[in-house]
N, C-alpha and C positions, 0 to 999 in steps of 0.2 A: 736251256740256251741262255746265253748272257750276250747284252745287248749294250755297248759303247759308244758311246756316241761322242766327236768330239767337233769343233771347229775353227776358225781363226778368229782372232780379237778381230778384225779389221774388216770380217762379214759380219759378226755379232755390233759391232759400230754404227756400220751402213745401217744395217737393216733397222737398228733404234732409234737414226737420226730420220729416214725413209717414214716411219711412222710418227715422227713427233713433229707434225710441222714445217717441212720444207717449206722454204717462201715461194719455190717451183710451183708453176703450174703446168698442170700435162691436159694439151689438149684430147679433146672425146675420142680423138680419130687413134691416140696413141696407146698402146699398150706395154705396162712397164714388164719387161723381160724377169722369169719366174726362173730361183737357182731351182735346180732340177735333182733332188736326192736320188744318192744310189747305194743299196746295201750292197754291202762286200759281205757275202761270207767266206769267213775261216778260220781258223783251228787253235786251240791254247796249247796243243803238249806236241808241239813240230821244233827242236830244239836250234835256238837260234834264228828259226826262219819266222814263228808266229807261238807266241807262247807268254803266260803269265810268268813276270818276274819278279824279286823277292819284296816287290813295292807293291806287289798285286795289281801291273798294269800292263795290261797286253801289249808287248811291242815284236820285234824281230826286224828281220829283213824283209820279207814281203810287206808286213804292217809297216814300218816307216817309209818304205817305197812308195805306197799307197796314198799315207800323207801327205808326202811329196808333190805325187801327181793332183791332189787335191789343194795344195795349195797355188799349183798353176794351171789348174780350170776354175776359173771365177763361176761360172757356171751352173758351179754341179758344188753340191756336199756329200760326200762319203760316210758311211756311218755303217760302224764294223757288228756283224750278227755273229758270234761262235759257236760252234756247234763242232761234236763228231765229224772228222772226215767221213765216215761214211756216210752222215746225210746230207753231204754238201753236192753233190751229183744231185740228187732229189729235190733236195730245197731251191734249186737254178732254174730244173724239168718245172718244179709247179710254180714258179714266179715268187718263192718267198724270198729269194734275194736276187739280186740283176747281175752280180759277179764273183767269179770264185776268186780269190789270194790264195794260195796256199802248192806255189812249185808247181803246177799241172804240166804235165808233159801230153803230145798230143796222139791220140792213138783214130783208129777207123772209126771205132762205135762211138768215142765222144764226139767227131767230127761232122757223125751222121745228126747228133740232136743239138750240138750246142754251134756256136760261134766263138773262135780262137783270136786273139788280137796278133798282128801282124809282127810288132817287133819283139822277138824275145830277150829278157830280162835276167836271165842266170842260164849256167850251164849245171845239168844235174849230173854228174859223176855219183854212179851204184858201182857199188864191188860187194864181195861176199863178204860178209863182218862175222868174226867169231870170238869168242871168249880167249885170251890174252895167253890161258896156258895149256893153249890146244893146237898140238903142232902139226895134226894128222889133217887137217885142210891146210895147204895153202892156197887153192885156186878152185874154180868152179868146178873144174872135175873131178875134186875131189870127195864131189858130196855124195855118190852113190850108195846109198845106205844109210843115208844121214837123216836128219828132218832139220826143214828149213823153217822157219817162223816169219811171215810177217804181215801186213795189216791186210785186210780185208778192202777191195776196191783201188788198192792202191798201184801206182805203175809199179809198184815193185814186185808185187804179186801176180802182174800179168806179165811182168820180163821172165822172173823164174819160172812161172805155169807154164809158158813160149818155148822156154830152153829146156825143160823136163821132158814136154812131147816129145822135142826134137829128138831127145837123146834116149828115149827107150823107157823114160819116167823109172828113172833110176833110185829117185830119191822120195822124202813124203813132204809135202808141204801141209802146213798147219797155220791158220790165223789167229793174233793175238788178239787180246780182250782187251778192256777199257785202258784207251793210255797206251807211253810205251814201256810202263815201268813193268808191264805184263811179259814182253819180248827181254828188257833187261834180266831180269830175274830170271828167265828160262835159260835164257843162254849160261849166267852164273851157275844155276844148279844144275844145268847137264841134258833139262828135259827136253831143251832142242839145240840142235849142233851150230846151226849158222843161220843168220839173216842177211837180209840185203838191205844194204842201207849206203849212206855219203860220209865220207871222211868228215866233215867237218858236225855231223852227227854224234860221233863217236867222239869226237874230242870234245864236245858237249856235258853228255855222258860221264865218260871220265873225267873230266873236272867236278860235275856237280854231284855224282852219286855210286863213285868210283863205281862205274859199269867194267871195268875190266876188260875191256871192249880189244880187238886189234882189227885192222883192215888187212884181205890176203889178197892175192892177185890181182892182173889185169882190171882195169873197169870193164865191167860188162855192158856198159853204155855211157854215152856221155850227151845224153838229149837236152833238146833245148827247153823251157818251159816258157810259160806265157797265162795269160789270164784268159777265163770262160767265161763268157757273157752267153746269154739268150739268144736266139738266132735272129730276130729284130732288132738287136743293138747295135746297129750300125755304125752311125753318129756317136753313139757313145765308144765304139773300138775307135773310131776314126782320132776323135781325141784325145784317147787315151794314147794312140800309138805315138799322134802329135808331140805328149808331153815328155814321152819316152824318149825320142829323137834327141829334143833337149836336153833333158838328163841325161845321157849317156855322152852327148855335146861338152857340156862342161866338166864331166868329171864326178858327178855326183852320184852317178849308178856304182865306177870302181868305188869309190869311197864307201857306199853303204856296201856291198859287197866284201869289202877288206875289214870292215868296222864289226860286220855280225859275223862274218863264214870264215875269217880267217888268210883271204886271200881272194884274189879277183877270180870270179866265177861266170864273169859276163862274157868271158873270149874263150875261145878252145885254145886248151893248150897243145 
């Protein structure tokens, strides 16, 4: 796990000048207000949305979102923990960080252990993704026979598991390994027919590692996502949703939106 830490000139200021000598004096009765850190964890290989880039520094859309909101809670310092998506459900459960980044969409069982924050932040459009010179899918039902690939824990893997039952579990699903260069590669060589993944993934993809990638049919969803905290963070959803409000107020939510994903993903279309 790799551990980022970053924060604004102007609390590293205060907080120098706060210890070197104010001529203030603070009566015994007062007590000076404590900024209050919070780890975020999430994920380096989520293309566009949280990922190392060729400077070797973790940014995306959820991660600058994030800074965002930290630079309008004076309050609070954020400081990012990365890890596997798949231990970031776990890492939340035993308190090793206080919030997930990373597209959460909201289902029953995370609802039952975590806390959801109120306004959502992207819209996540899944569709079936297959390899570029494969014309025998174009839509979800055409995967009967096929094997589907994709991560482990992820809403993608509990939208296609949902749709398999439904439909008589026609097809195999399989979970990728470390990364998504695991899933690219299988699709290139043939070893699994289709994934579920967001358009703006694939054009990722294909720019940086000619994934060969095409998007086929309808979306098979078009969920909202939002960030997990702990189910005591109340106060902390409260101002986070605050700063949200804002953001998307002025324009700044479209803009990071249109800047990493390629187009506004904050509205349904």
């Amino acid at each position: 796990m790799k551990t980022l830490k970053w924060s604004t000139a102007f609390l590293a200021i205060s907080l120098f000048l706060t210890g070197c000598g104010s001529s203030e004096t603070v009566s015994s009765g007062e007590k000076k207000a404590e900024v209050k850190k919070v780890i975020v964890g999430t994920g380096t290989q989520f293309p566009n949305i949280c990922f190392i880039n060729d400077k070797g520094e973790l940014t995306g859309y959820d991660v600058e979102l994030v800074k965002e909101i930290d630079k309008r809670l004076k309050d609070y310092e954020f400081e990012f923990k990365t890890m596997d998506f798949s231990n970031l459900l776990l890492s939340l459960e035993t308190n090793k960080i206080d919030l997930i980044a990373h597209q959460m969409e909201v289902n029953e069982e995370r609802k039952k252990k975590f806390l959801f924050n109120d306004e959502p932040y992207n819209i996540f459009p899944l569709h079936v993704i297959v390899n570029e010179k494969n014309n025998d899918i174009q839509s979800v039902e055409d995967l009967s026979g096929k094997k589907v690939i994709v991560g482990a824990t992820s809403n993608s893997a509990v939208l296609i598991d949902k749709y398999n039952k439904e439909h008589g579990s026609k097809f195999e699903i399989v979970f990728s390994g470390q990364g998504a260069d695991d899933t690219t590669t299988q699709l290139k060589t043939g070893r699994a027919d289709a994934t579920i993944s967001t358009p703006f993934a694939v054009k990722f993809f294909n720019d940086a590692v000619d994934a060969q990638q095409k998007v086929v049919g309808a979306a098979l969803s078009n969920s909202k996502v939002y960030f997990m905290l702990q189910k005591d963070q109340t106060e902390l959803k409260d101002e986070i949703d605050g700063a949200l409000k804002e953001i998307k107020k002025d324009g700044t939510l479209k803009k990071l939106s249109t800047d990493w994903l390629g187009e506004d993903y904050t509205v349904e279309n």
